[in-house]
C-alpha positions in Angstrom: 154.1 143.5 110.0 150.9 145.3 111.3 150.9 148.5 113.7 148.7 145.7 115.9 151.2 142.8 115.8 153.9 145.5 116.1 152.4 146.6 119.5 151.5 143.0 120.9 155.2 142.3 120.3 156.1 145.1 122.2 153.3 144.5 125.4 154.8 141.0 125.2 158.8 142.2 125.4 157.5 145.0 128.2 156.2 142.0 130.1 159.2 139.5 130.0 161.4 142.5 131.2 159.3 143.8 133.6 159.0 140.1 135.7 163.2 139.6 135.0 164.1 142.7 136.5 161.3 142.7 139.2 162.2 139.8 141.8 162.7 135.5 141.8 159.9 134.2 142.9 160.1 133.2 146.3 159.2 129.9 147.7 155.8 131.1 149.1 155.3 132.7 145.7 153.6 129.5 143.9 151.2 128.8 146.7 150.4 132.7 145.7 149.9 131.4 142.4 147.9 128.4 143.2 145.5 130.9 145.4 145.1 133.6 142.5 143.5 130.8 140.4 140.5 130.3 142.9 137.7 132.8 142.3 136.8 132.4 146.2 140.8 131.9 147.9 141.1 134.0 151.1 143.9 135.9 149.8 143.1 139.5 149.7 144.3 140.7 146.0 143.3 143.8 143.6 143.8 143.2 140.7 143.9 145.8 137.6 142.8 144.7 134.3 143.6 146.2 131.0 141.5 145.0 128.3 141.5 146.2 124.6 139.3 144.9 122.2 139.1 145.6 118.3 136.7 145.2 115.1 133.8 146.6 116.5 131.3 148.1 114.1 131.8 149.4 110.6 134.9 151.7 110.9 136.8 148.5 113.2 136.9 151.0 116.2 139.1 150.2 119.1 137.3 149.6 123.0 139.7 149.7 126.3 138.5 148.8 129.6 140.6 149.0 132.6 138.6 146.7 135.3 139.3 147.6 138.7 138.3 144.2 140.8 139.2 144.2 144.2 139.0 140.8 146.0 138.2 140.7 149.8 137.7 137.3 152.2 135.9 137.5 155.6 136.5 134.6 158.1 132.4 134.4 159.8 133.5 131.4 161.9 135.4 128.4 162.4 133.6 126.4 158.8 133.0 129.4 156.7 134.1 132.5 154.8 132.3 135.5 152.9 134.5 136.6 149.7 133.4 140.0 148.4 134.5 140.1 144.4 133.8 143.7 143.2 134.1 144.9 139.3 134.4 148.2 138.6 135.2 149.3 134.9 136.8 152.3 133.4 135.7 152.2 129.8 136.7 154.0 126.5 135.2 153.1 123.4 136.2 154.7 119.8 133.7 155.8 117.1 132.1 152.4 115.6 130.3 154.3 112.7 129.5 157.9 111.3 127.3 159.9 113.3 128.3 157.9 116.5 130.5 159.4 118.8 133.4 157.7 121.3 132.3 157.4 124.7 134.3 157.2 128.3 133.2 156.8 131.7 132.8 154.7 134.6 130.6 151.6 133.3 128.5 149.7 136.0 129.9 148.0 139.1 129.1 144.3 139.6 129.3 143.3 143.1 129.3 139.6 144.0 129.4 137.5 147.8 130.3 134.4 148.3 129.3 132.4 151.3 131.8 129.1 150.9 133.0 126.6 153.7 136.3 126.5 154.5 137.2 122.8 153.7 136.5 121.3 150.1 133.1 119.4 150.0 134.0 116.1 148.5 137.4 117.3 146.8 135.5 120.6 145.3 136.2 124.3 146.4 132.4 125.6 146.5 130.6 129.2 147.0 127.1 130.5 146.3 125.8 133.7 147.3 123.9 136.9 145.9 125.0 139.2 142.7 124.0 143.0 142.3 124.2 145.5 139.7 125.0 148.9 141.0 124.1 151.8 138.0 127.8 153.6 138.6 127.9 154.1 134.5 128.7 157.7 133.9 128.1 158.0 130.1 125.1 156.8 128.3 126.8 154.2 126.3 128.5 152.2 129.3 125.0 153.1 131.3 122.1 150.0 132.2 120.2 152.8 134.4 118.9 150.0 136.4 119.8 148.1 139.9 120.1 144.5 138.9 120.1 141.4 141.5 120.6 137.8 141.1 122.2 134.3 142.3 126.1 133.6 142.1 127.7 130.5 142.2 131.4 128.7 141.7 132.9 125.4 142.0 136.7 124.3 141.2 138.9 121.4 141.9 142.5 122.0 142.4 145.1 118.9 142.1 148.7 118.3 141.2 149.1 122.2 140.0 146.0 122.2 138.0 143.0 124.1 138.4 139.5 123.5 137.0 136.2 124.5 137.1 133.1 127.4 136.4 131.7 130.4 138.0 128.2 132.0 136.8 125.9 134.0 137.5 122.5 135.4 136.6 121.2 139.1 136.6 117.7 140.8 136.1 117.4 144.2 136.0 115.4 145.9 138.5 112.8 148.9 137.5 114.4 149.7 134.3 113.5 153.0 133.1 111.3 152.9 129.7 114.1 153.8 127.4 116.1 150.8 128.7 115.9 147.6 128.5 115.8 145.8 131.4 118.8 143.8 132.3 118.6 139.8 131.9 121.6 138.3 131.4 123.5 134.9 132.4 127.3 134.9 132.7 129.1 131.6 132.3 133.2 131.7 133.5 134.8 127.6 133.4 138.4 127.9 133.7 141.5 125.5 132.9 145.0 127.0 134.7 148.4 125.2 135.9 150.8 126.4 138.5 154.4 125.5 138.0 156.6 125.8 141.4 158.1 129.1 139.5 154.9 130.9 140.2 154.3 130.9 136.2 150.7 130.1 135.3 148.9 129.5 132.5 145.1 129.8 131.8 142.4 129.0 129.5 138.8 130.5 130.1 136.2 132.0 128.3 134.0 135.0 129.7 130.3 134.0 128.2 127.2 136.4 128.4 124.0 135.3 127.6 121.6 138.6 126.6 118.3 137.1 126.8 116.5 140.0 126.1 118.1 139.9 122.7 118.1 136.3 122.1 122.2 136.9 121.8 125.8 134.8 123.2 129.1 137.0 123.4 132.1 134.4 123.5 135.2 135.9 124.5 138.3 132.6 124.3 140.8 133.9 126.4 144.2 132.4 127.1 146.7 133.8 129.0 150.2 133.3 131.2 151.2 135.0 133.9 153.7 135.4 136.8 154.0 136.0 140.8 156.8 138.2 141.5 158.4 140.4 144.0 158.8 144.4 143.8 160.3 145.5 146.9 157.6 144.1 149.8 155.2 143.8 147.3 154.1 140.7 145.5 152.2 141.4 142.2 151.1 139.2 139.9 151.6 140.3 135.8 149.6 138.9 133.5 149.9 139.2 129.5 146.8 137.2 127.1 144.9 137.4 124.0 141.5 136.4 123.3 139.5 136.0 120.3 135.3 136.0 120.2 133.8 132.9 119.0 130.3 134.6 119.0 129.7 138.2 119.7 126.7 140.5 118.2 126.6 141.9 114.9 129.5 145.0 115.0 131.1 143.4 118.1 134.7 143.0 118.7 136.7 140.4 116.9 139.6 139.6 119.0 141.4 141.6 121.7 144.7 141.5 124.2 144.7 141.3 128.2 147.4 142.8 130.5 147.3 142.9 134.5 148.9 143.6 137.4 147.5 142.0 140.7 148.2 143.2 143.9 148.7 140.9 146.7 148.3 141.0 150.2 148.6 137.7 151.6 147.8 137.5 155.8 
């Protein structure tokens, strides 16, 4: 058996220990569930997400990003509620070819707000607002060098423990400096999940980016399963997936694994 499948084995095993020995889930734990699979809940969460992607380039070099996405809701009034989603990623990628050197840094934060009404409008969970690229990157391989701004939008149904529907947004780069290309890009997110009264979930989604500077999809298929649980006061949420790249440009990643730990702070 590969060093690869040898260490999924093990991330798997670590996982299944880690929610035995942590906590039962309580009986408010599923309804924690239920919220974490809404984009735009107002359950205050921040999550950490470990991401490790492999194949890329001619030596099959290894990427890790460790996305830091806190999740904050705002009550405005008695119908509706901001929800701040912020991504910051930590990022290490390994040598993808000779004469091209590994890389880590801070890559660039995406910050999205969500205007949605608190009620369901016709059975659907809706929110729209505005997207924004902030140039954090710290090395020049994670690094757009440019402000980007754009429209966000999300709409899900949630029924008899299942969960379904899409968030997207759209980006364009903002003064791009001339060795840069400026930012256009269209991210597409539909999801699939189901709650059990355990707290176990499990999730299909795919993370889609349209370049349309380069004329190029990337095509992430992610499935995952995860689990509310109890460590001391705290309720966390662990997560363990895999995902494998339908379409991704030439030297990009072939498939990769997903681990994370999501804080919760319910009110």
């Amino acid at each position: 058996m590969s060093k690869r499948h040898l260490g999924f084995r093990h991330l798997l095993a670590s996982f299944v220990c880690w929610a035995a020995f942590a906590g039962a889930a309580s009986g408010d734990d599923a309804e924690l569930a239920k919220q974490l699979s809404n984009p735009i809940s107002t359950l205050i969460s921040v999550p950490f997400q470990f991401n490790w992607d492999t194949g890329i380039g001619p030596k099959d070099a290894d990427a890790v990003t460790l996305n830091i996405q806190p999740v904050v809701p705002f009550s405005l009034n008695e119908d509706w509620n901001l929800i701040s989603r912020t991504i910051l990623p930590v990022r290490w990628s390994g040598s993808p070819a000779n004469g091209v050197d590994s890389a880590f840094g801070l890559g660039d934060t995406v910050q999205s707000l969500f205007l949605s009404p608190k009620e369901p409008v016709g059975g659907w969970i809706l929110g729209a607002g505005p997207v924004a690229l902030i140039p954090t990157g710290t090395d020049p391989a994670f690094q757009s060098r440019q402000f980007g701004l754009g429209p966000t939008a999300v709409a899900l149904r949630q029924q008899d423990g299942w969960t379904y529907g899409a968030l997207a947004n759209h980006i364009w780069g903002i003064e791009a400096p001339s060795e840069r290309a400026a930012v256009n890009a269209t991210f597409l997110q539909p999801f699939l999940s189901h709650t059990w009264p355990s707290a176990t979930s499990v999730v299909l989604l795919s993370e889609s980016t349209y370049d349309w500077t380069n004329d190029q999809w990337t095509v992430p298929i992610i499935a995952a399963v995860s689990q509310v649980v109890s460590i001391g006061e705290q309720r966390v949420s662990l997560q363990i997936g895999g995902r494998y790249y339908a379409e991704a440009p030439r030297g990009g990643p072939e498939w990769g694994l997903r681990a994370a730990a999501i804080f919760l702070f319910p009110k």
